[in-house]
C-alpha positions as CSV (number, residue, x, y, z in Angstrom):
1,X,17.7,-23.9,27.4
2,X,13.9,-24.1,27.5
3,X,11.3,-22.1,29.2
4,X,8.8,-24.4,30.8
5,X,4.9,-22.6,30.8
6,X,1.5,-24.3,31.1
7,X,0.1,-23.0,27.7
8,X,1.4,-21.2,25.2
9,X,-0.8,-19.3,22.5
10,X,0.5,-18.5,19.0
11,X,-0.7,-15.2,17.3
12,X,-2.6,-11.9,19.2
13,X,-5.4,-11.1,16.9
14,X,-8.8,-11.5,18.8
15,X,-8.4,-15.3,19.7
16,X,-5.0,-15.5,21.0
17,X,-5.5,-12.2,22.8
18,X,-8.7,-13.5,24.3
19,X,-7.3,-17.0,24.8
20,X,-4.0,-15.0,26.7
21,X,-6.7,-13.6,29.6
22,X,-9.2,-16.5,29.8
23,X,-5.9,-18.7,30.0
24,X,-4.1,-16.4,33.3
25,X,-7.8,-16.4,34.4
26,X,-7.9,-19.9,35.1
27,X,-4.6,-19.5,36.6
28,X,-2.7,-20.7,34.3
29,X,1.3,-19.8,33.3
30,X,0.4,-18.2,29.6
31,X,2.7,-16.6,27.0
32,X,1.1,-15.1,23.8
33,X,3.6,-14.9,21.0
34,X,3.5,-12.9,18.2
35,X,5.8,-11.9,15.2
36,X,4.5,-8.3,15.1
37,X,2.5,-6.0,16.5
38,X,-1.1,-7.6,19.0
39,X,-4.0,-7.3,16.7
40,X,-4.1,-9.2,13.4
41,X,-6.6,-8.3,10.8
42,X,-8.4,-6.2,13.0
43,X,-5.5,-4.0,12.7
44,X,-6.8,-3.0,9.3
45,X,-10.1,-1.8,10.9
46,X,-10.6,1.6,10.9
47,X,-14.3,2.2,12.7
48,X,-15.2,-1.3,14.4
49,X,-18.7,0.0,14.9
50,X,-20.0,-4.2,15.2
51,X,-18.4,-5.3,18.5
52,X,-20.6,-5.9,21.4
53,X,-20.4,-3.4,24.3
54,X,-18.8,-0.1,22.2
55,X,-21.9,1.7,21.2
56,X,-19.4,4.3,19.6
57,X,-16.9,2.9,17.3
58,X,-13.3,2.4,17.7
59,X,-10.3,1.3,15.7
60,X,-8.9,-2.4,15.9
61,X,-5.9,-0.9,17.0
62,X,-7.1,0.5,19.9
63,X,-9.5,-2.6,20.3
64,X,-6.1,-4.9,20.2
65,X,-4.5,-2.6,22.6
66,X,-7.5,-3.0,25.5
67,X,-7.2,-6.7,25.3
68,X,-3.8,-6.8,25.2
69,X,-3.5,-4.7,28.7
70,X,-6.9,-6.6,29.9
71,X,-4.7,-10.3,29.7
72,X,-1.2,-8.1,31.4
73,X,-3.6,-7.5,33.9
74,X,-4.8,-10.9,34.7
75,X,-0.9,-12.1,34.3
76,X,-0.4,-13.1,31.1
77,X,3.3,-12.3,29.3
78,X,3.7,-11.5,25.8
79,X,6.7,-12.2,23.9
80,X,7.3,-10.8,20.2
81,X,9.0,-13.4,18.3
82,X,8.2,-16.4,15.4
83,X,7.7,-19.9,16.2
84,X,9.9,-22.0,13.7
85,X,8.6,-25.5,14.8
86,X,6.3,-26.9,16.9
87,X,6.2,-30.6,17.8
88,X,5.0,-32.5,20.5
89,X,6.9,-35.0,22.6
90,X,4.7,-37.4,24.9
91,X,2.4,-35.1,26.9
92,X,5.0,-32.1,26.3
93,X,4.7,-29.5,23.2
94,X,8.3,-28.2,22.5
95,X,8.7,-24.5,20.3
96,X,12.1,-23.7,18.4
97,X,11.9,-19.9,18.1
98,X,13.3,-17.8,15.8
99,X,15.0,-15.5,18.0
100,X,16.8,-18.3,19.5
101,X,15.7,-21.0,22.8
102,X,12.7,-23.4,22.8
103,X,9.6,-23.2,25.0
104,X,7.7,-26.6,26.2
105,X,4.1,-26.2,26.6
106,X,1.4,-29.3,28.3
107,X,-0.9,-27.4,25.6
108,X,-0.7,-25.1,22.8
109,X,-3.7,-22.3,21.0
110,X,-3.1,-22.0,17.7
111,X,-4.4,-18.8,16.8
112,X,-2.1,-17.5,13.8
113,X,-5.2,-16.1,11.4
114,X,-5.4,-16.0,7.5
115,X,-4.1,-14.1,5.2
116,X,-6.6,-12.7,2.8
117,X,-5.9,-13.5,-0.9
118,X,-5.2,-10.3,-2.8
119,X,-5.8,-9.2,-6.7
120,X,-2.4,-8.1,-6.6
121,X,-3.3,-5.4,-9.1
122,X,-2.4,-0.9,-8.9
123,X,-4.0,0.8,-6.2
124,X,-5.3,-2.2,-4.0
125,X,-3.2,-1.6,-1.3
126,X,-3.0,1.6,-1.7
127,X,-6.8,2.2,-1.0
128,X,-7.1,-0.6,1.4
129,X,-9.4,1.0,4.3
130,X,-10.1,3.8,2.1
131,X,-12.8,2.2,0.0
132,X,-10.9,-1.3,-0.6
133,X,-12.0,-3.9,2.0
134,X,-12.4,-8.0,2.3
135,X,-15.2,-7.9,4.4
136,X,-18.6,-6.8,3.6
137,X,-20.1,-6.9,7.4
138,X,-17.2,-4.8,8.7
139,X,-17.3,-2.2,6.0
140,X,-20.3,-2.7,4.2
141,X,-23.0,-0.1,6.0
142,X,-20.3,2.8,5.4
143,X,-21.2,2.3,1.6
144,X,-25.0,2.4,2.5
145,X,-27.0,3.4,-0.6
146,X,-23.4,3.5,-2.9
147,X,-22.4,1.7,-5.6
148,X,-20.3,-1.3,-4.6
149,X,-17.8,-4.1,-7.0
150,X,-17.9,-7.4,-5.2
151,X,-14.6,-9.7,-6.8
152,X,-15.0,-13.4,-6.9
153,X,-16.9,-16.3,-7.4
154,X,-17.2,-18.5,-4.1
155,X,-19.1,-19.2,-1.9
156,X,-17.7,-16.5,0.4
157,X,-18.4,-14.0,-2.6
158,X,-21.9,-14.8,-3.4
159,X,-22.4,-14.5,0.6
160,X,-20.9,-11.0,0.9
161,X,-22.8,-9.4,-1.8
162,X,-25.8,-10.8,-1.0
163,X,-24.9,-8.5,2.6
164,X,-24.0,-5.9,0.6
165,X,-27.4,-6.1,-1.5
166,X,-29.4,-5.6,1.4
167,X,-27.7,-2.3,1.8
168,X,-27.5,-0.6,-1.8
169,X,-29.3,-1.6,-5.1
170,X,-25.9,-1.0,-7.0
171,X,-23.9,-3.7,-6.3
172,X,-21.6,-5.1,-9.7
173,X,-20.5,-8.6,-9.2
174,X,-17.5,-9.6,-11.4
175,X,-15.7,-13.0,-11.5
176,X,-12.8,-14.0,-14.5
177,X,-14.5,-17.4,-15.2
178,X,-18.0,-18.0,-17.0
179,X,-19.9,-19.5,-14.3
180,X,-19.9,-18.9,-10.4
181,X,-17.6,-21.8,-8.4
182,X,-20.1,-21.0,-5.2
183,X,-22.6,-24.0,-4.2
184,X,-25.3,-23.9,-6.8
185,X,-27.9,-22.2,-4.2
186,X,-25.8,-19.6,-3.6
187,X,-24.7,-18.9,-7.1
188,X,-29.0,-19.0,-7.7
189,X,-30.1,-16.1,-5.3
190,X,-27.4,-14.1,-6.8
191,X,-28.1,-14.5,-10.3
192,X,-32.0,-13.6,-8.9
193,X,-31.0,-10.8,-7.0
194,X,-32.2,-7.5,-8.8
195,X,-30.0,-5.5,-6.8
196,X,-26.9,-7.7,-8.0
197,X,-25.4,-7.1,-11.2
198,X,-23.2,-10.2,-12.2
199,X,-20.7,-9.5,-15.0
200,X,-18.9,-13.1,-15.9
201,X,-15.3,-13.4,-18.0
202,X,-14.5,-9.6,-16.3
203,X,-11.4,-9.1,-14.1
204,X,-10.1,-5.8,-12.7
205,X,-6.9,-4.6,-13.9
206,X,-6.5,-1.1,-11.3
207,X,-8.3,0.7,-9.2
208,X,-7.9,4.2,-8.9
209,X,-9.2,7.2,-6.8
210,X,-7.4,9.9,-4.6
211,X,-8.2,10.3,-0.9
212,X,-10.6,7.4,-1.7
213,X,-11.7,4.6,-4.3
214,X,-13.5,6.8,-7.2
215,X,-12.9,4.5,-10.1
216,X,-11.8,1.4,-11.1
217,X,-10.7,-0.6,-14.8
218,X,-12.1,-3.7,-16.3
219,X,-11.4,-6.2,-19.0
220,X,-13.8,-7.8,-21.0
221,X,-11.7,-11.2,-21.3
222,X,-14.0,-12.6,-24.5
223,X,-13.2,-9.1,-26.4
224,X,-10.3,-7.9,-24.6
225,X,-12.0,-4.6,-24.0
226,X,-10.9,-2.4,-21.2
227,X,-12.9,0.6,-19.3
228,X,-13.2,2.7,-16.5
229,X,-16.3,2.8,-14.3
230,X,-17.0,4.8,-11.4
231,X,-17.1,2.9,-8.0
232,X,-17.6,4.2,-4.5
233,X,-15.9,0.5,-2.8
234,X,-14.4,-2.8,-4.1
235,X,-14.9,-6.1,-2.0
236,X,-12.3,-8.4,-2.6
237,X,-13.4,-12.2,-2.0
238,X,-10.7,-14.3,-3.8
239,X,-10.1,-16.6,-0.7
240,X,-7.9,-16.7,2.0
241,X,-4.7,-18.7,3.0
242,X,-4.7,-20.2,6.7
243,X,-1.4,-19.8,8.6
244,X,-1.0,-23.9,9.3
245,X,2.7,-24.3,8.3
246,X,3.4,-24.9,11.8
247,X,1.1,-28.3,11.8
248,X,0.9,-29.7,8.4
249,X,-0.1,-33.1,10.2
250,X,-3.9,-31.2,11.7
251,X,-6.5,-32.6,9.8
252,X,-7.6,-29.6,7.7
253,X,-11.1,-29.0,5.4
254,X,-10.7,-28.2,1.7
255,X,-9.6,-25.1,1.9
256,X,-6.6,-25.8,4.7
257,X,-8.8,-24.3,7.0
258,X,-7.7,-26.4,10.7
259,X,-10.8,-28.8,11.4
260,X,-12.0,-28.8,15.1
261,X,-14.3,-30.6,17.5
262,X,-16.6,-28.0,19.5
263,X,-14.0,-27.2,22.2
264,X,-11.8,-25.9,19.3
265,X,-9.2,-29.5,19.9
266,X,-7.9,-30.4,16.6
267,X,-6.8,-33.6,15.5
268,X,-3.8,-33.9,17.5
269,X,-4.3,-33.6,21.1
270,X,-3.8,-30.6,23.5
271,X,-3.6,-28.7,20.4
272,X,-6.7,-26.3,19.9
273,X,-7.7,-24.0,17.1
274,X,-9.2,-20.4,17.2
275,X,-10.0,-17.5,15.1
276,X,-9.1,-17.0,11.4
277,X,-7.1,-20.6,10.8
278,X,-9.9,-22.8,12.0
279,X,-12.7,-23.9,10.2
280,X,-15.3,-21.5,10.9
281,X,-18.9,-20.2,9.0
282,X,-18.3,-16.7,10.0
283,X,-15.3,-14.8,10.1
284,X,-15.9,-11.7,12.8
285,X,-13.3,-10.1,15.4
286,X,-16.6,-10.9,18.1
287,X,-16.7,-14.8,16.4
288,X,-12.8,-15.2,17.2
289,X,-12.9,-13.8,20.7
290,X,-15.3,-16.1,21.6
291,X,-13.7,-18.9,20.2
292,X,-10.9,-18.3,22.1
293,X,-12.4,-18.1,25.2
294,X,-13.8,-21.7,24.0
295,X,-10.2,-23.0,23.1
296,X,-8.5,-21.4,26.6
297,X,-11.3,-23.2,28.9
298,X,-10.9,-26.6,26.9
299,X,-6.9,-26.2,27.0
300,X,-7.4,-25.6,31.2
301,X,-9.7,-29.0,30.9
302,X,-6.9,-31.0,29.3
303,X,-4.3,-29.6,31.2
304,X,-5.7,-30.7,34.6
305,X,-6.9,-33.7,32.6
306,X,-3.2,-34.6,32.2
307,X,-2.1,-33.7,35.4
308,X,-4.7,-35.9,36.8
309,X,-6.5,-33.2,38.8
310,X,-9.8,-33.3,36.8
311,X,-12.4,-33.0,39.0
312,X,-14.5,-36.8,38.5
């Protein structure tokens, strides 16, 4: 037995909760589903102190939780459950959920995130928040003036420290290979940076601390040497991994990152793309709100496109 809405949004971080009220906005039937709890990596936020409008910061979790009640409130329904498979049959996109019954959709947001590549090494999750973070321009300025290890070699990692470099002159850049994978500009200003210290053929084996990252361990993988050094914050920026298993057949960039036009479509159409899974320069909670409210208004668009109601 199927559920019949007008568009149905997978994933409530900050695009698919911002998608769910621009989407009941334009009066349309909208169900947000999620696996766990509204919020997605701004869940892990402690003091979002960047978002337009809160002059005082607040937690993603409480961030997550105003959105969520601002779509309720402009009728959208939230359902907590996985999405299996999603195909698409003529005009009509059909979901096979995990909790049992199907949904059929005239148009679907994709907004299921990244995960953040880990080190996978003692005490990273265990200090994650407290001193451990994978964003520089979220956490970066509560390290102002501190000593800072940036992990990586990517473009992504070159870009973050060069943040964090504006905001301490003791930042220690460490990457396992001998040479930086980032685009040759970027791996340039680094190298020039005098507030950048770049450390190649070093990986960290633990970090370690108590209430807070104090210290972390190193190997020296040409002489095998291990040490400790003192560390007020480690930035992680060993990629990420885009949640697309739901559409291998989306044309995707190099990374697996969903490809979009401007109104966030993707390749197949009626499908659109926001937040954390599309191809995006920036990746900010403000970035994938608005990107939502792009993909809901484009999805509204098609749907009356479809139904032969767009105004000519």
């Amino acid at each position: 037995m199927g559920t019949d809405v007008d568009l149905v949004i997978i994933g409530a971080g900050a695009a698919g909760l911002t998608a769910a009220q621009y989407g009941a906005r334009a009066n349309l039937k909208t169900l947000l589903i999620e696996e766990m709890a509204p919020g997605g990596q701004a869940l892990l936020i402690d003091h979002l102190e960047n978002y337009p409008g809160y002059a005082e910061p607040k937690s993603g979790f409480e961030l997550a939780q105003d959105m969520q009640a601002q779509a309720e409130k402009f009728g959208a329904e939230f359902m907590t459950d996985s999405v299996n498979s999603l195909k698409k049959e003529g005009n009509t996109f059909v979901l096979s959920l995990a909790g049992g019954g199907t949904i059929h959709a005239q148009a679907v947001i994709l907004a299921t995130g990244a995960k953040h590549r880990t080190l996978d090494i003692p005490g990273e999750a265990q200090f994650s928040g407290r001193g451990v973070s994978y964003c520089a321009t979220c956490d970066g300025p509560f390290f102002k003036g501190k000593k800072m290890f940036v992990v990586g070699g990517g473009d992504a990692a070159c870009d973050e420290a060069q943040f964090l470099a504006k905001l301490s002159d003791k930042i220690v850049m460490i990457h396992r290979r001998d040479r930086f994978r980032a685009q040759k500009s970027l791996a340039d200003r680094v190298l020039r940076n005098k507030n950048i210290e770049v450390r190649f053929n070093t990986r960290m084996l633990e970090i370690q601390g108590d209430q807070k990252v104090r210290s972390v361990v190193l190997e020296n993988l040409e002489t095998k040497q291990t040490y400790q050094e003192e560390t007020d914050a480690v930035f992680v920026f060993v990629g990420s991994i885009p949640q697309t298993a739901l559409v291998p057949e989306a044309e995707k960039d190099e990374s697996g990152s969903i490809i979009t036009d401007q109104r966030m479509e993707s390749s197949i159409k009626g499908l659109f793309v926001a937040g954390d899974v599309r191809a995006t320069p920036f990746r900010q909670v403000v970035v994938a709100a608005g990107e939502g409210a792009i993909a809901a208004h484009s999805a509204a668009q098609y749907i009356d496109d479809i139904r032969g109601e767009a105004y000519r």
